[in-house]
N, C-alpha and C positions, 0 to 999 in steps of 0.2 A: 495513584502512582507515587505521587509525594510521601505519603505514609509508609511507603514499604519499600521504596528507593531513591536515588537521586538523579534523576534526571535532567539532564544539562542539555537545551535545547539552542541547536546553533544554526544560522541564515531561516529563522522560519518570514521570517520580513520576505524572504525570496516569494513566499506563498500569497499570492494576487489576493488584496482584497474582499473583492466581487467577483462574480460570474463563475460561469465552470469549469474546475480544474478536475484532473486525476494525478491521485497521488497515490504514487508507485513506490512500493517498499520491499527491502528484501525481508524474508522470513527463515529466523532460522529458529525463535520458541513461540509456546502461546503468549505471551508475554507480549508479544509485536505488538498485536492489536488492539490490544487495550492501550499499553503504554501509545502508540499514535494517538488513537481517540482520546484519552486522558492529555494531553499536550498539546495537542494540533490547533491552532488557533480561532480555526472556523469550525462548526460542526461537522462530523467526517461519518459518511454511511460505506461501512466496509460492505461487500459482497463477501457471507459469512453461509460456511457447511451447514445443510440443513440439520446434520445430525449433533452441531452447538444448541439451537434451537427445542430443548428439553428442560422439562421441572420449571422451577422459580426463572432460571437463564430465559427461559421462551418469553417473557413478557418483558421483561427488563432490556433483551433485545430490541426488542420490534419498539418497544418506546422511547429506544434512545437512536432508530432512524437504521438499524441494519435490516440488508437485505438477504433474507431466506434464499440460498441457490444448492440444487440438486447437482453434483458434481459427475452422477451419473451418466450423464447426456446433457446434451445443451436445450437449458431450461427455459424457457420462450419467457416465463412469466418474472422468471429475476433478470433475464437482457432487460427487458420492458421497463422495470421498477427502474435499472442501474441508468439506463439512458433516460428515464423519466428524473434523476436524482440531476444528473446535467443540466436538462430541459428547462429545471427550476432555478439554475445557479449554482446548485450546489456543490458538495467536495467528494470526490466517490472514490475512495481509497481501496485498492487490490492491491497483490501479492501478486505480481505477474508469473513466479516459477509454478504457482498454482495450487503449492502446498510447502511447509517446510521443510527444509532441506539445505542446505548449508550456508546459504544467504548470501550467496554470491551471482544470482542473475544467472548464472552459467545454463539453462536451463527454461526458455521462456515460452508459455502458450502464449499462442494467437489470441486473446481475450483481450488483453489491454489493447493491442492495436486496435482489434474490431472498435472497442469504443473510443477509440481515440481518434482511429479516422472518420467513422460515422457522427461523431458529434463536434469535432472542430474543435475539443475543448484541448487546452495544452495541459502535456505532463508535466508533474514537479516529481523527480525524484528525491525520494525520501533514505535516506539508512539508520539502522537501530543496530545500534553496537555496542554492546557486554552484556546480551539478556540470554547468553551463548552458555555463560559460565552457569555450573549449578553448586548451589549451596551446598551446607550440609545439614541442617535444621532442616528445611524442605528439600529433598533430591533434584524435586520436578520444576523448580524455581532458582533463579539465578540468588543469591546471597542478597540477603534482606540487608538494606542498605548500602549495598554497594550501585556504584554509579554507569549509568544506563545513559547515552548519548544520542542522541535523534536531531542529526541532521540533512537540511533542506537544501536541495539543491536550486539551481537555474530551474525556469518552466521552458518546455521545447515543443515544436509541435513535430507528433510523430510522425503525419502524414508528407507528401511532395508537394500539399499546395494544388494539384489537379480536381481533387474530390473523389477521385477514382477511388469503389470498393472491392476491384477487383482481387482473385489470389495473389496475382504478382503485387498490386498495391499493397497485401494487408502484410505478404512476408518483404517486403523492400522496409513498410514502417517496424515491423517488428527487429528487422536488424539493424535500423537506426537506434529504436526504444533497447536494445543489447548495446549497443554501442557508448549512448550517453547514462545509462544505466548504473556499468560496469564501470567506466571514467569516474562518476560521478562516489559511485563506492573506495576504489582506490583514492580520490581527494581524502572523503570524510575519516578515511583510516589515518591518513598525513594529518591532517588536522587535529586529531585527538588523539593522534600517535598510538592507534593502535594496529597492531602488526595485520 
């Protein structure tokens, strides 16, 4: 990510040590996801289209800790792997709009709550702002060398603290997870004064 931008990484100290976190980011190019994984402090296993998972990409995937999920239906064997990445500690980075799209939260599946309630672990929200812009050398890539900002927010816990997995617990924490999401977006934009 250093080679081909400048990424100026601000409050990642917000991001706990040890144990397991989700970090939650908006998407608005493919650029997100590498640019998080390439900066994020601790190792981070995105929940990633099985249809990225192709050629030379298929193995270079899996061996740098991403998880294969079929977007078609709700895929038993990537919830498993994603709550097994918790289980262990680990950092399990989603896109909670679900796909890209203008990177504003405005827009959230119930997926980050399910594993945020079922596993206790606290959110960090994350925002990636100017990987929006595209070049002109590459169309499909934001300007080679211009500066890409990925900042951390506060960790929050989605759920009420009852344990409850119920429908009204998982949309009560999902409109927490919009709430501090969205706040936490409007900061990072004041912060690096982008509009």
């Amino acid at each position: 990510m250093n080679g081909l931008w400048r990424p100026r990484v601000l409050g990642d100290w917000r991001l706990p040590g040890h144990g397991p976190v989700i970090l939650a980011g908006n998407h608005s190019h493919n650029v997100d996801g590498p640019m998080l994984i390439g900066t994020c402090p601790r190792p981070l296993h995105f929940l990633v289209k099985k249809e990225a998972f192709v050629g030379p990409l298929d193995p270079f995937l899996r061996a740098i800790g991403q998880v294969e999920v079929d977007r078609s239906g709700a895929d038993r064997g990537a919830i498993t792997a994603a709550l097994g990445v918790l289980e262990r500690g680990g950092v399990l980075g989603i896109f909670p709009e679900g796909t890209r799209g203008e990177g504003d939260f405005a827009q959230l599946r119930a997926g980050l709550a399910y594993f945020a309630v079922r596993s206790g672990a606290p959110v960090v929200p994350v925002a990636v702002l100017g990987s929006a812009r595209r070049g002109r050398l590459v169309g499909g890539l934001p300007p080679l060398g211009a500066r890409i900002d990925v900042v951390y927010g506060e960790p929050f816990q989605a759920g009420d603290g009852s344990g409850r997995r119920t429908r009204t617990a998982l949309d009560d924490a999902t409109t927490r997870i919009q709430a501090h999401l969205t706040a936490h977006l409007a900061e990072a934009r004041r912060l690096t004064g982008r509009a």
